[in-house]
C-alpha positions as CSV (number, residue, x, y, z in Angstrom):
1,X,18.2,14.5,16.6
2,X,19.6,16.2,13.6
3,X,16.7,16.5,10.8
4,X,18.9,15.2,8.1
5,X,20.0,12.3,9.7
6,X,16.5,11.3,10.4
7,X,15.9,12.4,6.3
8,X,18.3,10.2,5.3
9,X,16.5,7.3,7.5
10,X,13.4,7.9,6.1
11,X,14.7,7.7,2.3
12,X,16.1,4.8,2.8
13,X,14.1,3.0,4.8
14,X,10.6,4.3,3.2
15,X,9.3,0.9,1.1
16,X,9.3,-0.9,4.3
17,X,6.8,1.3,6.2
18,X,3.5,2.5,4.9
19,X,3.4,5.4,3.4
20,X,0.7,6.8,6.6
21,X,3.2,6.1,9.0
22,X,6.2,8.0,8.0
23,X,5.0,11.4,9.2
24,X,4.8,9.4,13.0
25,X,7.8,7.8,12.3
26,X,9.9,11.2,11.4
27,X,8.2,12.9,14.5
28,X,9.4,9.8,16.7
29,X,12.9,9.7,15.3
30,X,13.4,13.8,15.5
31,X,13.0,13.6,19.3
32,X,15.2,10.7,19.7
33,X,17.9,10.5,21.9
34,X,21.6,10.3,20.0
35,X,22.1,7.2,22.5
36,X,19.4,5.3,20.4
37,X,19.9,6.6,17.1
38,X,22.8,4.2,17.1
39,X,20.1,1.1,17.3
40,X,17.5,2.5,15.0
41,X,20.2,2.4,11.8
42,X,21.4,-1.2,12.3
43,X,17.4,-2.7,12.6
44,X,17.1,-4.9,9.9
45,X,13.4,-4.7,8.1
46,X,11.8,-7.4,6.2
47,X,11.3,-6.3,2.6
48,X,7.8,-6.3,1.4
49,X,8.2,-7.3,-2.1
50,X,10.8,-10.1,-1.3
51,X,8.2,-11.9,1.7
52,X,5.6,-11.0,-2.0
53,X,7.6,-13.5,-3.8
54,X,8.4,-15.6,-0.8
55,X,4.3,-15.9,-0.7
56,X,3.8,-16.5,-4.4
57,X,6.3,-19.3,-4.7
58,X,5.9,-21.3,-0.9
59,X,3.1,-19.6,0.4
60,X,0.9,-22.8,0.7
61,X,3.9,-23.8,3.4
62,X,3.5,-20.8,4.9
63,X,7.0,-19.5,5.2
64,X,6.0,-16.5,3.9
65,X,4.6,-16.0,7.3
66,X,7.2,-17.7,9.2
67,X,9.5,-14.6,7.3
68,X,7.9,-12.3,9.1
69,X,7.6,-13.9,12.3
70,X,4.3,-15.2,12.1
71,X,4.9,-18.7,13.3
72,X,1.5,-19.3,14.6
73,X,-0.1,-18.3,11.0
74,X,3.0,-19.8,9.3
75,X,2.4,-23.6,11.2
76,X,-1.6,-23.0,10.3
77,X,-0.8,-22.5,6.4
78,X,1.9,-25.5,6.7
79,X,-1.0,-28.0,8.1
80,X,-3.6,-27.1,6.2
81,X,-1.8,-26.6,2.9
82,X,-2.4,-23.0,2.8
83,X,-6.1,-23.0,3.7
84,X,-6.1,-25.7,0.5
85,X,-4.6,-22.6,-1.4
86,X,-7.2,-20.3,-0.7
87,X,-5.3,-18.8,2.6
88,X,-2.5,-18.8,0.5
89,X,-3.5,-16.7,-3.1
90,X,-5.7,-14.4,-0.6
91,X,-2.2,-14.0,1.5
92,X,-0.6,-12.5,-1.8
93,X,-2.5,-9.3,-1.4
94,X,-2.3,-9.1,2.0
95,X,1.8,-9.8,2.9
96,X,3.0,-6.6,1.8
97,X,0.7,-4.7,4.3
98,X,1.2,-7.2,7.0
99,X,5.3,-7.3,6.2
100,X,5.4,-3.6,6.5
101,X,3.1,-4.0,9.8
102,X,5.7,-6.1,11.5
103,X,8.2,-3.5,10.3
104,X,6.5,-0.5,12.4
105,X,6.3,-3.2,15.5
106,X,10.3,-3.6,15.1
107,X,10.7,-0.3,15.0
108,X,8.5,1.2,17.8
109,X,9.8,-1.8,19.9
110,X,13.4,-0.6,19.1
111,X,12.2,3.2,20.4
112,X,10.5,2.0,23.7
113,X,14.1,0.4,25.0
């Protein structure tokens, strides 16, 4: 894979991974194939600071979770009112990392097939 290709994907893409994972992620995307480097640029990540705000406005109803495919977590927060709003304010500094989790999954997911 062309180095600046993979550059340009990591500039672009970098707020939706952890900062600790990009190094893995160039190494991984260097010795792609050029028949997958056409599904890597169309994946679609979830933007941390949008499923943030998502959380701070609805995150008692949980679709801050159901965002990121969650749905288990998402239906918990929904029936118990977001742990009675304790799930939910603790889930404000906890989205971003698992947002940017679900990201990597997408991602390495995307590389396996």
């Amino acid at each position: 894979m062309d180095a600046q290709k993979v550059d340009m994907f990591i500039m672009s893409n970098n707020k939706f991974f952890d900062s600790f994972q990009l190094h893995a992620i160039k190494d991984q995307l260097i010795n792609l194939p050029e028949e997958k480097w056409v599904r890597i640029q169309v994946l679609q990540f979830k933007d941390p600071t949008t499923t943030l705000i998502v959380s701070i406005l609805a995150g008692s109803l949980g679709i801050d979770r159901f965002l990121i495919g969650d749905v288990g977590l998402g239906i918990g927060k929904l029936i118990t009112c977001g742990g009675l709003s304790i799930w939910a304010i603790v889930d404000w500094f906890l989205i971003q990392a698992a947002t940017k989790e679900k990201n990597m999954q997408t991602l390495q997911e995307a590389l396996l097939y």
